[in-house]
C-alpha positions, -999 to +999 in steps of 0.1 A: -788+338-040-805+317-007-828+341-003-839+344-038-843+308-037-862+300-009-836+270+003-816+273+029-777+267+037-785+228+044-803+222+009-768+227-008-749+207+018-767+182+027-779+151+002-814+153-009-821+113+008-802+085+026-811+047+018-806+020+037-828-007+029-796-030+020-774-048+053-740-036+039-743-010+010-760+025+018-768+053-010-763+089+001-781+111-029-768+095-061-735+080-040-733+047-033-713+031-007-708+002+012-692-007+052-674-038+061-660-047+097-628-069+100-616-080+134-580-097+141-568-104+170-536-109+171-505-108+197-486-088+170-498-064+138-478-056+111-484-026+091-486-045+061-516-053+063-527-017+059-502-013+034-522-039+014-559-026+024-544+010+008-534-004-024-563-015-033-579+001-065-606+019-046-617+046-027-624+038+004-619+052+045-602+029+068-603+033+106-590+016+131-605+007+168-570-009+189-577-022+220-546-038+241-555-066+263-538-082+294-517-107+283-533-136+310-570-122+305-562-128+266-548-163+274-577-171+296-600-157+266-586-181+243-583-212+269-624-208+271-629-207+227-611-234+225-629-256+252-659-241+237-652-256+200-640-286+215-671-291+233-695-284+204-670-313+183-677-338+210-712-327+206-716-326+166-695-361+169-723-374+190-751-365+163-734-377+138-726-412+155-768-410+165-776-407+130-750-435+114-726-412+105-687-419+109-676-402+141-641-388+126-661-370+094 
């Protein structure tokens, strides 16, 4: 049949185009699909939360990328976001009391 044709193996595996003009949704032929990322971090996952992403009414592939961390690196991770956020309040506090605004909004 191929060589009757004049196709090869590849034009009837492969899709005849890809698209990806869009940020998050992607055609492949007629197919259209779409990729999400979630990250949690968290000291503790439950596999309910997969439970719950699987009982969704959709077809879909889930992977998962689990990375442990050292429990002080992780402590010292968090110590830094949170002087981080409490810095840029202090500083977003500042603007607001600059342009009349109450401090506490």
């Amino acid at each position: 049949m191929i060589p009757k044709t004049g196709l090869s193996t590849k034009d009837f595996i492969a899709p005849d185009s890809f698209d990806f003009r869009f940020s998050r949704l992607f055609r492949v032929g007629t197919t259209w699909g779409a990729a999400s990322y979630l990250q949690i971090l968290a000291s503790e996952l439950s596999d309910k939360l997969l439970a719950e992403l699987l009982e969704m009414d959709a077809e879909m592939t889930i992977t998962l990328h689990i990375q442990t961390v050292d429990q002080a690196a992780a402590v010292k991770s968090i110590k830094a976001k949170v002087s981080d956020i409490d810095k840029m309040k202090v500083e977003e506090q500042k603007k607001a009391a600059r342009s009349g605004y109450d401090m506490d909004i």
